[in-house]
C-alpha positions in Angstrom: 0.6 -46.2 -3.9 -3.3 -44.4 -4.3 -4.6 -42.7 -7.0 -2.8 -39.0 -7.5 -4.5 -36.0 -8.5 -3.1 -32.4 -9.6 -3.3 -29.8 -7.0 -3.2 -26.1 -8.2 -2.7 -23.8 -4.8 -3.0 -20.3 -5.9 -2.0 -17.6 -2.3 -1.6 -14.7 -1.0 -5.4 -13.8 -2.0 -8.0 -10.9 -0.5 -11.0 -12.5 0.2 -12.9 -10.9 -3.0 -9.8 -12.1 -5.0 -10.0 -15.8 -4.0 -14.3 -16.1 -4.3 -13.6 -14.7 -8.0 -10.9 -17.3 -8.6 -12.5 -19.8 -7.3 -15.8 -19.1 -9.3 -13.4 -18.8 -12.9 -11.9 -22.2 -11.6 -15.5 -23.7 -11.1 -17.0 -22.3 -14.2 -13.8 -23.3 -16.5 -15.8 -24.7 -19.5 -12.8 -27.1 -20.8 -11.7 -28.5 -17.7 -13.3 -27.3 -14.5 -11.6 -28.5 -11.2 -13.4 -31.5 -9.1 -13.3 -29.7 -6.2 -12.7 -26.3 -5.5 -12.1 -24.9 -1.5 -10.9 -21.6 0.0 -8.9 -21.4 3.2 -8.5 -18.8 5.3 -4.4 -18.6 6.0 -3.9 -15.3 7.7 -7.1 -14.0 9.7 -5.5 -11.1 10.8 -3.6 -9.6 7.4 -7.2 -10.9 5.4 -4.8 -13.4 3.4 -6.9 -16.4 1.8 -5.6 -19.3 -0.7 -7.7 -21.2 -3.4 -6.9 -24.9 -4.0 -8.1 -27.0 -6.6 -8.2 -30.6 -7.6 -7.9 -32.3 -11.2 -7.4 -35.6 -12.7 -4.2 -35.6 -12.7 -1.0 -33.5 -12.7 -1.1 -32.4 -16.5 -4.8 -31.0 -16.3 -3.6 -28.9 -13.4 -0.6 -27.5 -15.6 -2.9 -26.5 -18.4 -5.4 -24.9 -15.7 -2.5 -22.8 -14.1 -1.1 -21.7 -18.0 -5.0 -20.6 -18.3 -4.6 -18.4 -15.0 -1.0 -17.1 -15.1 -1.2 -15.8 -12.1 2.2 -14.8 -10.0 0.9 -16.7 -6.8 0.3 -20.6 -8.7 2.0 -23.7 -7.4 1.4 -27.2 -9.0 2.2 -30.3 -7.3 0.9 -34.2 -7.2 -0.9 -34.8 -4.0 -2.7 -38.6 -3.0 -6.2 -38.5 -3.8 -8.2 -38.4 -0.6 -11.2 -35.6 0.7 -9.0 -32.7 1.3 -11.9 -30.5 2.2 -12.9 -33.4 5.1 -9.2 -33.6 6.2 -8.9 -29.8 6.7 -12.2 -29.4 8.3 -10.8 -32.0 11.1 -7.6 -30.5 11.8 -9.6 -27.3 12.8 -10.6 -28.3 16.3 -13.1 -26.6 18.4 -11.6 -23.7 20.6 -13.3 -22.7 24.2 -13.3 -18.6 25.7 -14.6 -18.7 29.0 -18.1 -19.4 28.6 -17.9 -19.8 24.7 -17.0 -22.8 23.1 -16.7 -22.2 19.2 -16.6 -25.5 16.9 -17.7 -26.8 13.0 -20.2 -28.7 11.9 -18.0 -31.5 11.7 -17.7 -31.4 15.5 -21.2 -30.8 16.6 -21.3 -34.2 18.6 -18.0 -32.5 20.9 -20.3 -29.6 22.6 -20.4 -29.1 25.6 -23.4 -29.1 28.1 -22.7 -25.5 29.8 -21.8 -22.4 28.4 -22.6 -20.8 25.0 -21.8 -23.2 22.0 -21.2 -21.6 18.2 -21.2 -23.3 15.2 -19.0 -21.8 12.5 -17.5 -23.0 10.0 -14.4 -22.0 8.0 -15.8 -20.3 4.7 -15.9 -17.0 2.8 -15.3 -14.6 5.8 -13.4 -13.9 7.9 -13.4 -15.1 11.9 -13.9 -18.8 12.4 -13.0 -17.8 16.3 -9.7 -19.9 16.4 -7.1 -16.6 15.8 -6.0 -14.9 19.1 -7.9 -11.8 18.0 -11.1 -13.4 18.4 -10.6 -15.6 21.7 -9.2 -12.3 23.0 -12.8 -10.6 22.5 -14.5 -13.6 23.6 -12.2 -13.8 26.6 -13.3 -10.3 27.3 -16.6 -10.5 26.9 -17.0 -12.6 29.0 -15.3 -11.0 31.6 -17.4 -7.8 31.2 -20.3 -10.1 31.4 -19.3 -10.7 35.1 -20.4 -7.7 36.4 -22.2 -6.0 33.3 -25.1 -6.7 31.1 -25.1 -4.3 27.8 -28.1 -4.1 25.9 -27.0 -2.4 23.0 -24.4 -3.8 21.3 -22.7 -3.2 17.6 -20.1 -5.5 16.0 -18.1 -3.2 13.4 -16.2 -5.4 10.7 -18.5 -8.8 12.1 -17.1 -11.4 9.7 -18.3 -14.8 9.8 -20.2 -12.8 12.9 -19.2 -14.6 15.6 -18.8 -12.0 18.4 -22.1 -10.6 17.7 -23.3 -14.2 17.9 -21.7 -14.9 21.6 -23.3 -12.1 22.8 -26.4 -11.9 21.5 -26.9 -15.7 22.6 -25.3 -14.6 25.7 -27.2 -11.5 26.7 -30.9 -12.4 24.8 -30.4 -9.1 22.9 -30.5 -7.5 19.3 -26.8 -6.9 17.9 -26.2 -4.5 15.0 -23.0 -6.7 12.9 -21.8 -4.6 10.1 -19.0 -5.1 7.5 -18.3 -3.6 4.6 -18.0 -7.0 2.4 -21.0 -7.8 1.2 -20.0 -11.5 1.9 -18.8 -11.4 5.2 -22.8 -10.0 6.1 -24.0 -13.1 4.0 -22.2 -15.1 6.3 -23.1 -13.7 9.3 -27.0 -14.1 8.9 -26.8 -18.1 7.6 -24.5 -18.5 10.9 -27.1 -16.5 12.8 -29.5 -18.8 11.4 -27.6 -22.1 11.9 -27.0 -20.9 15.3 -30.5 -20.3 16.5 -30.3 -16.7 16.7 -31.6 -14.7 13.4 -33.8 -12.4 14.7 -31.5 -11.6 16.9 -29.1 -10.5 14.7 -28.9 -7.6 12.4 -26.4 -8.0 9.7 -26.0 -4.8 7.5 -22.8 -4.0 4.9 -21.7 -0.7 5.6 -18.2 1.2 5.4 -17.8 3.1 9.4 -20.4 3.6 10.7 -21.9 6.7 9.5 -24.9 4.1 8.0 -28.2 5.3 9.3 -28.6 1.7 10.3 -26.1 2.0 12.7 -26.5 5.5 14.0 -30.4 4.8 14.8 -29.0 1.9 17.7 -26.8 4.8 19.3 -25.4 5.0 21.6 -23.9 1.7 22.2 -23.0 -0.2 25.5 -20.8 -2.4 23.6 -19.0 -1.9 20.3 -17.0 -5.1 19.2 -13.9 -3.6 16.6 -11.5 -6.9 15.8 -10.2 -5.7 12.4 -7.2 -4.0 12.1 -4.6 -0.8 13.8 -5.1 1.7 11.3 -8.8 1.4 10.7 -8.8 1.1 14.8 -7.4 4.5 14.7 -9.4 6.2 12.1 -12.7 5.0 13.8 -11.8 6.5 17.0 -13.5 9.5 16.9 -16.8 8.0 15.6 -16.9 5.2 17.6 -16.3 7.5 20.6 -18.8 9.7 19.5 -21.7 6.7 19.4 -20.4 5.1 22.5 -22.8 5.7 25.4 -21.9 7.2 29.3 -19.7 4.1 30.7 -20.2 2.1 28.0 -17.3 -0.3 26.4 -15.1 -0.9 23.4 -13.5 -4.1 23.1 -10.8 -3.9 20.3 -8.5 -6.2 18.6 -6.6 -7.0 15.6 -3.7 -5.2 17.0 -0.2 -6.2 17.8 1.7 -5.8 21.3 4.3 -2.7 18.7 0.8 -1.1 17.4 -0.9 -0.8 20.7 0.7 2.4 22.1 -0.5 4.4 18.8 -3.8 2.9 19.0 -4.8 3.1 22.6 -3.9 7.0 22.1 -6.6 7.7 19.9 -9.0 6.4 22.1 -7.5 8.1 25.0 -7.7 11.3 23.2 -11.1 10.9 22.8 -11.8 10.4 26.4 -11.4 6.5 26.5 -9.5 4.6 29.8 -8.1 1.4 29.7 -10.0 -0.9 31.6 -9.0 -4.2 30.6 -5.8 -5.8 28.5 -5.3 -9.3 27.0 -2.2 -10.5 25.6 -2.2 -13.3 23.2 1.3 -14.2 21.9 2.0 -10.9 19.8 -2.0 -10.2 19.4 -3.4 -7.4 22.0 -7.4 -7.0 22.8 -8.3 -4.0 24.9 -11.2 -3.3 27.1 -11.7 0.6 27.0 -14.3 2.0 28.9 -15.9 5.6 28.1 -16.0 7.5 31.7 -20.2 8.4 33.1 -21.1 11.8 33.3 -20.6 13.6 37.3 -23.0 14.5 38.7 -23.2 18.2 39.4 -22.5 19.3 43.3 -25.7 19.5 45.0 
């Protein structure tokens, strides 16, 4: 039998909760971990884990006495490159045209289509949950008979929507998010991706952020975060949401879509497309063009 080291696996983290842990468990001054990595466990509740590796099982111990927190398991695991191993069990995904993969699998793209390279990291969106195929999937349906030139991607992530269509329709894309991180993230895969000036990546809360309101009205407004911000935004996303213009939304289950997809429809909003994923709903709504008075 290999060489064992102590594993602490500390879950059921926000995504500012695990970077802070992860940074105490890095910076520990008596024993600081060997390796440190967060995973992203739950894309759609925001629910991230931090794992850390030590000598051996007693340093691990003394490390989770240090942190006492509710939410640490200890256990023995074989001594091999954990961060490697996961990396490879995350295989690339494809959406119509998109095909979505990590560094680690840069040889596998393909010829056609739109590639993206992102990786699993501090935010959220690596394009593998339902959620985000389902935007990609509708994108690139809408791209079959529209081409919107101005485009916003509310709670952006890692980015990766405003990434597929910015590569995919040459334009500037406005990708906001109110962690701080999540913007970080989106500009160095913006860069990695060939696509930086492309891409503006802003943090902001709504979108009541004079960097927003200065690209209304929108042709496309990506919103993959979750129902009950989906309904609060309705009426300002409405409001910035140009004459026949679209909404993709996701982040939603099949039991929250009814109360959702009322708020838009209050606001003037059809249905014009619907994607079911398992238990995960995307929605293409489409804000009706003005008539044209009666000559």
């Amino acid at each position: 039998m290999g060489a064992l080291l102590g594993m602490l696996r500390i879950s059921r983290l926000s995504a500012p909760e695990a970077r802070a842990l992860s940074d105490v468990l890095e910076d520990d001054v008596d024993e600081p971990a060997l390796a440190v990595s967060l995973n992203e466990i739950d894309e759609a509740a925001g629910e991230w884990e931090v794992i850390a590796y030590y000598p051996d099982l007693e340093v691990a111990m003394r490390a989770e006495r240090r942190l006492a927190h509710a939410n640490a398991i200890v256990s023995l695991v074989p001594d091999v490159d954990w961060v490697r191993r996961s990396l490879q069990g995350l295989a690339p995904v494809a959406a119509g045209r998109f095909f979505i993969h990590g560094t680690h699998d840069r040889a596998r793209r393909r010829t056609g289509g739109i590639s993206l390279e992102i990786d699993a990291g501090t935010a959220f969106g690596t394009g593998h949950h339902a959620t985000t195929l389902g935007c990609l999937a509708a994108l690139d349906h809408l791209m079959k008979s529209e081409s919107p030139r101005r485009i916003l991607d509310i709670g952006c992530g890692t980015g990766v929507l405003a990434l597929a269509a910015a590569k995919a329709l040459h334009v500037e894309v406005v990708a906001s998010d109110i962690d701080a991180e999540a913007v970080r993230v989106a500009a160095l895969n913006a860069e990695r991706n060939g696509a930086r000036p492309l891409i503006h990546a802003i943090a902001a809360p709504g979108v009541s952020d004079r960097r927003i309101a200065a690209g209304a009205p929108y042709n496309l407004i990506f919103a993959n975060i979750l129902a009950g911000p989906l309904i609060a935004l309705a009426p300002p996303l409405s409001r910035i949401l140009a004459p026949g213009g679209r909404i993709i939304l996701s982040g939603l289950t099949s039991d929250q879509e009814r109360s959702v997809s009322a708020a838009y429809r209050q606001q003037g909003l059809l249905r014009e497309k619907r994607i079911l994923d398992g238990n995960w709903v995307t929605l293409t709504l489409r804000r009706p063009k003005a008539k044209r008075p009666a000559v």
